[in-house]
PDB file of N, H, CA, C and O in Angstrom:
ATOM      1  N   UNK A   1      -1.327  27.954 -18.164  1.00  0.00           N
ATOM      2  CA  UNK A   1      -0.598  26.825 -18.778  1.00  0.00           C
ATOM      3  C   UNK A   1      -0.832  25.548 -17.979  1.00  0.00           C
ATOM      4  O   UNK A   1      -1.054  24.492 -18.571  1.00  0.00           O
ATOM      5  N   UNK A   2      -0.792  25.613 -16.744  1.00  0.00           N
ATOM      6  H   UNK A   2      -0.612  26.471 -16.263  1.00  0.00           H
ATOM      7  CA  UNK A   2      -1.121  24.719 -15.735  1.00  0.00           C
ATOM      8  C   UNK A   2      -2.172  24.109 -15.909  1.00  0.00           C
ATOM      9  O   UNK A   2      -2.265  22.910 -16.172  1.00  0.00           O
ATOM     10  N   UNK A   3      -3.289  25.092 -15.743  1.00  0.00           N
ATOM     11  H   UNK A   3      -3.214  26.066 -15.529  1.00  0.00           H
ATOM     12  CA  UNK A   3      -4.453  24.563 -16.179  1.00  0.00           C
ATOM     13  C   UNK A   3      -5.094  23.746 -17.427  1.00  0.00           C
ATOM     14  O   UNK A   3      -5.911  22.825 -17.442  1.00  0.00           O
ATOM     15  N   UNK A   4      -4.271  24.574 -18.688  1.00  0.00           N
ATOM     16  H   UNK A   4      -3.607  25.322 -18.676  1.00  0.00           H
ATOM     17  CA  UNK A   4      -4.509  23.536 -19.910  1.00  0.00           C
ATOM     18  C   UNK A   4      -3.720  22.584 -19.473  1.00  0.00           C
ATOM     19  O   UNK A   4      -4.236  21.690 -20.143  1.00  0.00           O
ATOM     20  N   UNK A   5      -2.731  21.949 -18.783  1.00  0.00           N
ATOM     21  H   UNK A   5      -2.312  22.676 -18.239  1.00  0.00           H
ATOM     22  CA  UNK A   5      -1.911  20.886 -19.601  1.00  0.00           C
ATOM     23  C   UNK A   5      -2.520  19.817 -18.636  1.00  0.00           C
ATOM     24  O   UNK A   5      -2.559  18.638 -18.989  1.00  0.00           O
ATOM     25  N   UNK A   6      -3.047  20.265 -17.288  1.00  0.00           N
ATOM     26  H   UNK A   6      -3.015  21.222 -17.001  1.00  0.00           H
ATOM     27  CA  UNK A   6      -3.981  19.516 -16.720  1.00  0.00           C
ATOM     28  C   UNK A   6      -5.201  19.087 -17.134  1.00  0.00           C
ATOM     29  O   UNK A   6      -5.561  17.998 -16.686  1.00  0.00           O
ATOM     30  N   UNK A   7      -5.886  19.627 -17.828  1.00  0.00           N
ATOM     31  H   UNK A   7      -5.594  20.511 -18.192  1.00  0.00           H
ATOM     32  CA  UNK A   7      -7.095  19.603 -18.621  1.00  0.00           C
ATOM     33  C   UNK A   7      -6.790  18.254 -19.613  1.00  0.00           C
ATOM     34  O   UNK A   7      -7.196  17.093 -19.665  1.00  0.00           O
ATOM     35  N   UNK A   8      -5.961  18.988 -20.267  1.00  0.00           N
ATOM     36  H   UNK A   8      -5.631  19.931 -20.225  1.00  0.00           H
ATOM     37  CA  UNK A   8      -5.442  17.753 -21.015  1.00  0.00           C
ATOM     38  C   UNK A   8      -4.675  16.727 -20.484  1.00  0.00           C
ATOM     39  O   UNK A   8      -3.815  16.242 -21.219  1.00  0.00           O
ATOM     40  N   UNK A   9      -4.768  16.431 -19.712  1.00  0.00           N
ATOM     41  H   UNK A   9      -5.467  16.825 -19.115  1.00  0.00           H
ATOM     42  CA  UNK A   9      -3.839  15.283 -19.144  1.00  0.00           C
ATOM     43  C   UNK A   9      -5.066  14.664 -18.488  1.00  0.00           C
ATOM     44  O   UNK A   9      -4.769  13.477 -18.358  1.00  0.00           O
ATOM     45  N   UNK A  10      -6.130  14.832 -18.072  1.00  0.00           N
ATOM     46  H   UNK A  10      -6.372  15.796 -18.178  1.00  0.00           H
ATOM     47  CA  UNK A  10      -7.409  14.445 -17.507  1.00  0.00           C
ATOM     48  C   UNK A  10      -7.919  13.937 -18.679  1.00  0.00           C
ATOM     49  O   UNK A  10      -7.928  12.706 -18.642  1.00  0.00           O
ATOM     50  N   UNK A  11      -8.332  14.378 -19.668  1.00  0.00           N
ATOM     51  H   UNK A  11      -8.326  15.378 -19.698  1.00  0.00           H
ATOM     52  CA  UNK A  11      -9.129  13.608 -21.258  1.00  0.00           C
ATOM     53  C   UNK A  11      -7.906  13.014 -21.680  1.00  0.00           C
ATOM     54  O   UNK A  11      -8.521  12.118 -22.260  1.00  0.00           O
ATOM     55  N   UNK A  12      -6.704  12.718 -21.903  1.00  0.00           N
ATOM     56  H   UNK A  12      -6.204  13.445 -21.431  1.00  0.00           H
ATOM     57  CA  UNK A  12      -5.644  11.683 -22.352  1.00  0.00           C
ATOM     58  C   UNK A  12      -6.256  10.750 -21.480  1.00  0.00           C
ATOM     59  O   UNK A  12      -6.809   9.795 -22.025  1.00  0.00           O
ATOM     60  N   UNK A  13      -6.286  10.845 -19.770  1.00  0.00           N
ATOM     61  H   UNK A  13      -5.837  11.621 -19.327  1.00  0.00           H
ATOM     62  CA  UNK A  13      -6.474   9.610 -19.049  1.00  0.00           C
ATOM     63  C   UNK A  13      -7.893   8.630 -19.208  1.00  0.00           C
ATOM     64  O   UNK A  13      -8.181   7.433 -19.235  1.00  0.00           O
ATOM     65  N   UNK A  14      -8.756  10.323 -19.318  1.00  0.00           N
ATOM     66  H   UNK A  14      -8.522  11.295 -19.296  1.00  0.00           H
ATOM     67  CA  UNK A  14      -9.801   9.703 -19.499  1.00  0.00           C
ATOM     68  C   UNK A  14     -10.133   8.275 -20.839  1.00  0.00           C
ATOM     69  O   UNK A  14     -10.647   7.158 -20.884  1.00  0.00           O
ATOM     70  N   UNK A  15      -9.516   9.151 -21.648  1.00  0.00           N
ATOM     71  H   UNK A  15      -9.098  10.059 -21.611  1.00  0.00           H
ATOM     72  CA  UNK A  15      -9.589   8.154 -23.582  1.00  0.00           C
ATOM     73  C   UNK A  15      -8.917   6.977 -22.868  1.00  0.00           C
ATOM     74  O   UNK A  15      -9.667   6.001 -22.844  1.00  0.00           O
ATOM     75  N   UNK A  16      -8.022   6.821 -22.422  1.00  0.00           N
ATOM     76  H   UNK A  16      -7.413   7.614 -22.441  1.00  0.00           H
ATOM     77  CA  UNK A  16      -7.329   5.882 -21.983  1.00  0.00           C
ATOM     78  C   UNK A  16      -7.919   4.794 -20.845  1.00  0.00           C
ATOM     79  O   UNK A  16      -7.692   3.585 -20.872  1.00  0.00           O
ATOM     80  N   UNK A  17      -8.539   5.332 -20.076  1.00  0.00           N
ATOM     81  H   UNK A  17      -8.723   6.314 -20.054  1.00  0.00           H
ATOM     82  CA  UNK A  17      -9.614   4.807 -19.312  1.00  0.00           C
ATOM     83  C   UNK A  17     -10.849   3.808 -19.851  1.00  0.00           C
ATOM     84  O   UNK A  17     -11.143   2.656 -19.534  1.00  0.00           O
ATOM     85  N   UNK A  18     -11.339   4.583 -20.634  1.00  0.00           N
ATOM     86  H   UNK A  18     -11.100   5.519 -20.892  1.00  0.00           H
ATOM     87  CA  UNK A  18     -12.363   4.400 -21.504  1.00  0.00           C
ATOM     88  C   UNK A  18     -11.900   3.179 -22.581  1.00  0.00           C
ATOM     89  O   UNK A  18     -12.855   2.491 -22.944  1.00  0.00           O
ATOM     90  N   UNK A  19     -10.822   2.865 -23.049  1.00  0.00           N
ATOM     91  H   UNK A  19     -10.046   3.424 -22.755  1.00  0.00           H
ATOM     92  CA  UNK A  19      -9.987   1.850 -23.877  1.00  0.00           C
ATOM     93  C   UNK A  19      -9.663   0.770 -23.169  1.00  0.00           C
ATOM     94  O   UNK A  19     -10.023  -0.371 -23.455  1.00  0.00           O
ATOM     95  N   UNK A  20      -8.730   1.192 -21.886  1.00  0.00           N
ATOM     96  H   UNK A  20      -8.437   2.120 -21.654  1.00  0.00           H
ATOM     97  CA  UNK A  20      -8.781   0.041 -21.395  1.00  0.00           C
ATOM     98  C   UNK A  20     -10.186  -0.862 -20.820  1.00  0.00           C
ATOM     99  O   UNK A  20     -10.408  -2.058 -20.628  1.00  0.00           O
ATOM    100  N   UNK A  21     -10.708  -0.025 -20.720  1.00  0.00           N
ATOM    101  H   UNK A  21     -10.528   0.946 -20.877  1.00  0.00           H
ATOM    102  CA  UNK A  21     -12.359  -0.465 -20.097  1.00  0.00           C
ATOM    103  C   UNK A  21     -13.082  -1.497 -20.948  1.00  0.00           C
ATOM    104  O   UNK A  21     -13.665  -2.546 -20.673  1.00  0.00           O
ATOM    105  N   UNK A  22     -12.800  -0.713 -22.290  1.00  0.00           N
ATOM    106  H   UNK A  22     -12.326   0.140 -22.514  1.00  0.00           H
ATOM    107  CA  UNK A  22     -13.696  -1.170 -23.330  1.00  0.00           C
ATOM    108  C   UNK A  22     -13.268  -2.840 -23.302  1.00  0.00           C
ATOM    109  O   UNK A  22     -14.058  -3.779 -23.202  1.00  0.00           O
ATOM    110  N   UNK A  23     -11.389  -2.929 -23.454  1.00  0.00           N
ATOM    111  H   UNK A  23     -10.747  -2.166 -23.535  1.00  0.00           H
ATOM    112  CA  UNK A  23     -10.903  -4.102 -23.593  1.00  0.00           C
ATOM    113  C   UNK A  23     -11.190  -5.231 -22.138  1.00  0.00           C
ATOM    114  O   UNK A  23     -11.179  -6.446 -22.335  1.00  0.00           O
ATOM    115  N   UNK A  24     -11.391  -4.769 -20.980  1.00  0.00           N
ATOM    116  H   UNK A  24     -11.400  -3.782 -20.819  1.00  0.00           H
ATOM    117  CA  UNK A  24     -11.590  -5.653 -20.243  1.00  0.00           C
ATOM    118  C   UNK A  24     -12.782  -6.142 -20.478  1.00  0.00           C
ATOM    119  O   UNK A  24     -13.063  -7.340 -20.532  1.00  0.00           O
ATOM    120  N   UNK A  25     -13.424  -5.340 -20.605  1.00  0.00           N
ATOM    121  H   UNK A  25     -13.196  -4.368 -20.561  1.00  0.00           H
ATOM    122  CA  UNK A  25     -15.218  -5.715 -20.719  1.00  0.00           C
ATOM    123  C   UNK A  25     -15.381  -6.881 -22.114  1.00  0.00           C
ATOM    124  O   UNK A  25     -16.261  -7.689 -22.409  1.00  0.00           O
ATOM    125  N   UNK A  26     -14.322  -6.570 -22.633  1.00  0.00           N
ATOM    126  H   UNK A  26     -13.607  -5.913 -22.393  1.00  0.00           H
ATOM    127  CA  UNK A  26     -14.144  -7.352 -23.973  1.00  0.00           C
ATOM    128  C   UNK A  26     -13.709  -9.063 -23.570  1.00  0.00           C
ATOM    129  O   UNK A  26     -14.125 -10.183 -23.865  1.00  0.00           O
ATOM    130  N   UNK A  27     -12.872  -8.604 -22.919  1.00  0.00           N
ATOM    131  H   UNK A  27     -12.534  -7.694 -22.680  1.00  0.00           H
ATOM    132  CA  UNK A  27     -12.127 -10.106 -22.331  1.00  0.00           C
ATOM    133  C   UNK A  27     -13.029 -11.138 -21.769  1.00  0.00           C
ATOM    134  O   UNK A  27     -13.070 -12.338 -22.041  1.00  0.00           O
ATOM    135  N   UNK A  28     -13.947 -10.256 -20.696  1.00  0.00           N
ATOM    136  H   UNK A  28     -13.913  -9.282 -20.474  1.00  0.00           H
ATOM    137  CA  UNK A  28     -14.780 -10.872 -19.650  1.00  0.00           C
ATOM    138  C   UNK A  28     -15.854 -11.255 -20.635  1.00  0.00           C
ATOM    139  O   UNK A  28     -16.390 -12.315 -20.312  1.00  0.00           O
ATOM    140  N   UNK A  29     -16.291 -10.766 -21.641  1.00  0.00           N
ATOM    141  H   UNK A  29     -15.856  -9.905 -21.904  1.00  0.00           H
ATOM    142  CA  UNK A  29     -17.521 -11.421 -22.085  1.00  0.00           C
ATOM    143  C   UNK A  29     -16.994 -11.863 -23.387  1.00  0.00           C
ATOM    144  O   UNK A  29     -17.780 -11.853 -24.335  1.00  0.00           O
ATOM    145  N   UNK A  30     -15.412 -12.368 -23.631  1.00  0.00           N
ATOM    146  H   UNK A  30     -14.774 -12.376 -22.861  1.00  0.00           H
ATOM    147  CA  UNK A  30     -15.382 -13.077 -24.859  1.00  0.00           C
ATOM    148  C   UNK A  30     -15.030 -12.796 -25.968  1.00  0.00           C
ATOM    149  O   UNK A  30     -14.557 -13.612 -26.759  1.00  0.00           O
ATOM    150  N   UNK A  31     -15.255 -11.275 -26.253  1.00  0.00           N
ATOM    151  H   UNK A  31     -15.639 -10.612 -25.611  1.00  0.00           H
ATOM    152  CA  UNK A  31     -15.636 -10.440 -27.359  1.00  0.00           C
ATOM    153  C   UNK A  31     -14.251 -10.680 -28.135  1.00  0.00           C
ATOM    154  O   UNK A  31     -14.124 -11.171 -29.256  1.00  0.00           O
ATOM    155  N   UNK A  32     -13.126 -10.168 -27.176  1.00  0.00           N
ATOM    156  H   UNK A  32     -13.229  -9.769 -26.265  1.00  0.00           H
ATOM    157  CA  UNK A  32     -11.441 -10.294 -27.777  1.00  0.00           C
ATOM    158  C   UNK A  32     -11.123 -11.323 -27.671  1.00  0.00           C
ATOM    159  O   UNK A  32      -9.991 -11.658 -28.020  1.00  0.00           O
TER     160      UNK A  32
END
């Protein structure tokens, strides 16, 4: 159980990572 909910709590952060990323990269070159 440990292990899944860690698993999943690593790809939530990750998607989340990856979003906020997208949006800074967005900011810095204008895009948003």
């Amino acid at each position: 159980f440990v292990t899944t909910q860690d698993r999943e709590m690593t790809r939530w952060e990750g998607w989340l990572f990856l979003v906020f990323y997208a949006l800074f990269v967005g900011k810095v070159f204008g895009w948003v």
